[in-house]
MARGU-915384 format. One record per residue (C-alpha): x, y, z; residue number from 0; residue in three letters. Coordinates in steps of 0.001 Angstrom, whole numbers. Layout:
<atoms>
<atom xx="X" yy="Y" zz="Z" nr="NUM" rest="ALA"/>
...
</atoms>
This chain:
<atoms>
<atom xx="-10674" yy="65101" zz="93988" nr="0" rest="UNK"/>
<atom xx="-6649" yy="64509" zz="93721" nr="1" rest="UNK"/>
<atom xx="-5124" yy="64009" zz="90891" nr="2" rest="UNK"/>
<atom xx="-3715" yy="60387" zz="90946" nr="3" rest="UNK"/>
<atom xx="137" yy="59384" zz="90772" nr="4" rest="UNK"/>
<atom xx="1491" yy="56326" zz="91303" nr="5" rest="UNK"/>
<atom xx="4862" yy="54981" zz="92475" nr="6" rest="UNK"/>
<atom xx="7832" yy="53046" zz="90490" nr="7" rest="UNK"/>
<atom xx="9953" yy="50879" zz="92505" nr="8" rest="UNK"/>
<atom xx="13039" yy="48705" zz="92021" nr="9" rest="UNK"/>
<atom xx="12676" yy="45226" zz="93167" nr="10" rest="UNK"/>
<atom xx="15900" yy="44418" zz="94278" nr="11" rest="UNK"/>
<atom xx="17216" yy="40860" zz="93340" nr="12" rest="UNK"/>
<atom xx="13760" yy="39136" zz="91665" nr="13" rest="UNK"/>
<atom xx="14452" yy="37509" zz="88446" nr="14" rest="UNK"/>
<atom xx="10387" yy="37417" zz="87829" nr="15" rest="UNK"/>
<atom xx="6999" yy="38594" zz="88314" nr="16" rest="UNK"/>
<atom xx="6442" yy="34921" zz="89952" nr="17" rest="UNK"/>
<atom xx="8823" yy="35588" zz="92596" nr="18" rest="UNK"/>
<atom xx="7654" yy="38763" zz="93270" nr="19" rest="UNK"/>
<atom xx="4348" yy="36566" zz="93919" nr="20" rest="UNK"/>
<atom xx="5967" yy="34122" zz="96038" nr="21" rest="UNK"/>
<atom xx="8086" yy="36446" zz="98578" nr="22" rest="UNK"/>
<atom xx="4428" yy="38708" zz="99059" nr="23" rest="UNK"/>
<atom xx="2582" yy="35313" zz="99858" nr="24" rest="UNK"/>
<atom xx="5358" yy="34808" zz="102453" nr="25" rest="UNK"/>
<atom xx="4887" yy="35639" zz="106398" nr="26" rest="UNK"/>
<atom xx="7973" yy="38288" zz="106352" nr="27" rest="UNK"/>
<atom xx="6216" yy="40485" zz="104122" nr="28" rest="UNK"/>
<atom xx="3353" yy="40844" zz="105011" nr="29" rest="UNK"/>
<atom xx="1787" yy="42621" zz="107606" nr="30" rest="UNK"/>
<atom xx="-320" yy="41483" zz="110910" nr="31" rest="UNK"/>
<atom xx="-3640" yy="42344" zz="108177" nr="32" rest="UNK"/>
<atom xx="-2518" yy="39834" zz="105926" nr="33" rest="UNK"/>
<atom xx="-1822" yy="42357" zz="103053" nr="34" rest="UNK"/>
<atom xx="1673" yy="43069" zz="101331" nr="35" rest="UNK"/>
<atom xx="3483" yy="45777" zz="102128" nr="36" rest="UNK"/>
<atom xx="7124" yy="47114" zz="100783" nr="37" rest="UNK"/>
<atom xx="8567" yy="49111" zz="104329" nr="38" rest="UNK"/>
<atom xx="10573" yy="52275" zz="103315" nr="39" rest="UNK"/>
<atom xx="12369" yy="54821" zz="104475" nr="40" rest="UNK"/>
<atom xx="10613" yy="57475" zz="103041" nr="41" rest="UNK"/>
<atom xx="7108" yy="59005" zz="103856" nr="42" rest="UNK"/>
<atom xx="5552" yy="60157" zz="100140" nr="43" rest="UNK"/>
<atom xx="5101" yy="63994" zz="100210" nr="44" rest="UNK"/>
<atom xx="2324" yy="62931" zz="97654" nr="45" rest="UNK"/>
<atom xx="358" yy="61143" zz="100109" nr="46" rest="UNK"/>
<atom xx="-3637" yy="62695" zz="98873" nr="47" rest="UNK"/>
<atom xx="-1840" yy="61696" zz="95363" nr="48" rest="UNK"/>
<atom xx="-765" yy="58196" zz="95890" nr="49" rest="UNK"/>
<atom xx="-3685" yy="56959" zz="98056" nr="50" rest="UNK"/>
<atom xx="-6448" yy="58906" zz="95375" nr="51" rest="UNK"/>
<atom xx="-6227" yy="55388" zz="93273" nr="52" rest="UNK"/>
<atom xx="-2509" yy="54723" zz="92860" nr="53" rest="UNK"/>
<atom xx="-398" yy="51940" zz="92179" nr="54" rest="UNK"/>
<atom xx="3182" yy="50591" zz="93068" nr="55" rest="UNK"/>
<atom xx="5108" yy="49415" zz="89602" nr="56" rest="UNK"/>
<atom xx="7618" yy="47483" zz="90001" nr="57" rest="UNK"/>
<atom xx="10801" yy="46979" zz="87970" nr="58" rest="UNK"/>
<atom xx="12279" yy="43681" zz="87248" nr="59" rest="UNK"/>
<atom xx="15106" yy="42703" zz="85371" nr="60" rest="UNK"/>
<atom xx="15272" yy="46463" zz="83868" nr="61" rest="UNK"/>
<atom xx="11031" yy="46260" zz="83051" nr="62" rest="UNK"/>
<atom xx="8461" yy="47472" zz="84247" nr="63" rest="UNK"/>
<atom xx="6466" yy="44258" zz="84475" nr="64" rest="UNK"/>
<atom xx="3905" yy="44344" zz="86786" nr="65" rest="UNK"/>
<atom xx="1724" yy="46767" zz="89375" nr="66" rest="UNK"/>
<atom xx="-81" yy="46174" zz="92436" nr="67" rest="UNK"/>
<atom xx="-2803" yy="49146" zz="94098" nr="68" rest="UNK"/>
<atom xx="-1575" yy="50973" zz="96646" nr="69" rest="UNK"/>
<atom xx="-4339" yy="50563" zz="99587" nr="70" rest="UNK"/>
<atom xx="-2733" yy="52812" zz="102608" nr="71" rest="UNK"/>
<atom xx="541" yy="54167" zz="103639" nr="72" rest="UNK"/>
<atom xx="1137" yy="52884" zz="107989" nr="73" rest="UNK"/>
<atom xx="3623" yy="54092" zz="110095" nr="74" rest="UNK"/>
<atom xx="6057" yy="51745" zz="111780" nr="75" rest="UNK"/>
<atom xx="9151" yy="51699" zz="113662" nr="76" rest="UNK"/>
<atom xx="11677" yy="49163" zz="113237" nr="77" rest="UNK"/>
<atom xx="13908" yy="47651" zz="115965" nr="78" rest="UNK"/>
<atom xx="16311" yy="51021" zz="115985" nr="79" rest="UNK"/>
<atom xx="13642" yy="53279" zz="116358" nr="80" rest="UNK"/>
<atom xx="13317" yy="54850" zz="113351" nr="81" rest="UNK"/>
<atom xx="9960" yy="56043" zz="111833" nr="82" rest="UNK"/>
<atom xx="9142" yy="54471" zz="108512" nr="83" rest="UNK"/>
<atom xx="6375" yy="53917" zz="105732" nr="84" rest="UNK"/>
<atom xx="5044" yy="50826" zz="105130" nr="85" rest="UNK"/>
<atom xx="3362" yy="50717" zz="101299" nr="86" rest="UNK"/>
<atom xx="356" yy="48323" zz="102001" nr="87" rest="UNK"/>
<atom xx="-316" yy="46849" zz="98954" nr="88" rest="UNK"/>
<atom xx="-3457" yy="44993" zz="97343" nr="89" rest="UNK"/>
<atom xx="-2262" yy="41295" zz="96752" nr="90" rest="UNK"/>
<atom xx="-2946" yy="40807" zz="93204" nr="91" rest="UNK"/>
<atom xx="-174" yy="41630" zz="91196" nr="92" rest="UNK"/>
<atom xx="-1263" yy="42778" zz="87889" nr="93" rest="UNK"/>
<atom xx="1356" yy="42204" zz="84290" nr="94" rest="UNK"/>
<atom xx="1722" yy="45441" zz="82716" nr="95" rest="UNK"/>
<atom xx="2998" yy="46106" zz="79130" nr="96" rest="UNK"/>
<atom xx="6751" yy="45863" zz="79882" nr="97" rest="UNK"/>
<atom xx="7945" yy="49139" zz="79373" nr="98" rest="UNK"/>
<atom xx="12462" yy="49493" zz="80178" nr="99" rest="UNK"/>
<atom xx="13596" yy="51383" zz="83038" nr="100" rest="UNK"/>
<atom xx="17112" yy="52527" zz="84168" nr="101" rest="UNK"/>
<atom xx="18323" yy="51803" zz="87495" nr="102" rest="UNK"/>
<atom xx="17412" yy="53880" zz="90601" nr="103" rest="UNK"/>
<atom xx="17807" yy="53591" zz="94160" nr="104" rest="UNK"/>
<atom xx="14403" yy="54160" zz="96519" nr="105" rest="UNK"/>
<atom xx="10995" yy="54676" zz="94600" nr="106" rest="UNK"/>
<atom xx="9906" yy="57672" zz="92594" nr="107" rest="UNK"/>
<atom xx="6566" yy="59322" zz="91030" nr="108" rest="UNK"/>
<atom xx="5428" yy="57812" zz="88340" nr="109" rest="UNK"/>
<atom xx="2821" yy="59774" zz="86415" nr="110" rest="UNK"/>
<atom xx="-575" yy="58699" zz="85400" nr="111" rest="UNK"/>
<atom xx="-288" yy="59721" zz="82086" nr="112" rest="UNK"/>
<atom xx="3484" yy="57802" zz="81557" nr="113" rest="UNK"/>
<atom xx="2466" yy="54274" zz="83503" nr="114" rest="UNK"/>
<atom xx="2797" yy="51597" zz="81030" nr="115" rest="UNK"/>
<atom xx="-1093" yy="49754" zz="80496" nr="116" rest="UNK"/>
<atom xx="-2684" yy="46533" zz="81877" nr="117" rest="UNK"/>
<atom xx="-1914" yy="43426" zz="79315" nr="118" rest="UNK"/>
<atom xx="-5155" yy="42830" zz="77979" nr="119" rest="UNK"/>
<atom xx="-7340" yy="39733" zz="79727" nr="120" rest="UNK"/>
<atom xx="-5699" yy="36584" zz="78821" nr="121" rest="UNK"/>
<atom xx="-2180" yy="37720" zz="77973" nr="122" rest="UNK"/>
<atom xx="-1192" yy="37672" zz="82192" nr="123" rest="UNK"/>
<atom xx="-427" yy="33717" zz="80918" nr="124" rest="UNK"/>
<atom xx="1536" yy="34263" zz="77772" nr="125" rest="UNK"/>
<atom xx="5062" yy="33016" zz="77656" nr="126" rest="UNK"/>
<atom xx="6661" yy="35148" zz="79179" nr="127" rest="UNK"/>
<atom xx="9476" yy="36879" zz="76914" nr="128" rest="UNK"/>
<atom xx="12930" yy="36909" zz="78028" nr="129" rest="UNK"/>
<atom xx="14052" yy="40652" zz="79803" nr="130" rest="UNK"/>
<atom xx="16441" yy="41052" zz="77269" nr="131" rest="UNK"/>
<atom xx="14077" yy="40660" zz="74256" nr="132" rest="UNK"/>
<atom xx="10814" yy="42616" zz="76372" nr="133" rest="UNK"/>
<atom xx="13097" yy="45591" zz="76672" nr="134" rest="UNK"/>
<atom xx="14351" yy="45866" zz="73021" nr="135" rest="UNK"/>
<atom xx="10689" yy="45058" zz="71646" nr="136" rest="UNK"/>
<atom xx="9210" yy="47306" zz="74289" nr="137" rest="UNK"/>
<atom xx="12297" yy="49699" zz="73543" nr="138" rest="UNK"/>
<atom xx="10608" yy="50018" zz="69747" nr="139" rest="UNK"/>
<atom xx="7380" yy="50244" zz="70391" nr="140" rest="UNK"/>
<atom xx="5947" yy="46634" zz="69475" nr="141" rest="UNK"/>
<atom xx="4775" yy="45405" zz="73086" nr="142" rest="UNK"/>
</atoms>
């Protein structure tokens, strides 16, 4: 069996894990299956890796904040032709301990061993802490 790795990924412009919600519930980003999916440019040299059980963890506001399960990699073309990879993703977005994260353009590997863990059951609806204050706590070692 393959040794699982997962994937980090910027999301550009989102100010929270709710909006993340909201533009994956929307028509444009989903595909004709009905499940999310986050179109690249990039085909994972990973694949066996990713697909064995891996997730996509997404960075907002300078956090990791949340994760969804990877459920297959398609191929698609856009309008110019190109080959890309479309990262079909299971709809439920699942909180993670917010761990900080620098800036980065595209997506890299994220190991198994260095993904931050699931908030326990019943934490998903905690206030949610401000980015500034998640990063320093999470920065320390408290959350």
């Amino acid at each position: 069996m393959s040794k699982v790795v997962h994937l980090i990924k910027l999301s550009a412009g989102t100010e929270a894990v709710e909006q993340l919600q909201r533009w994956q519930a929307s028509a444009r980003a989903q595909g004709p299956d009905g499940y999310p999916r986050h179109v690249t440019r990039m085909w994972p040299k990973r694949e066996a890796e990713v697909l064995a059980g891996g997730s996509i963890y997404w960075v907002i506001k300078g956090l990791i904040q949340c994760r969804q399960r990877i459920l297959r990699l398609d191929e698609v073309t856009g309008g110019d032709g190109i080959r890309r990879c479309a990262i079909v993703l299971e709809p439920e977005i699942v909180r993670v301990a917010p761990a900080p994260r620098r800036p980065f353009q595209g997506w890299r590997y994220l190991a198994e061993d260095d993904a931050p863990g699931d908030l326990r059951p019943g934490r998903e609806t905690d206030d949610t802490l401000p980015p500034e204050l998640a990063g320093a706590l999470a920065e320390i070692g408290v959350i």
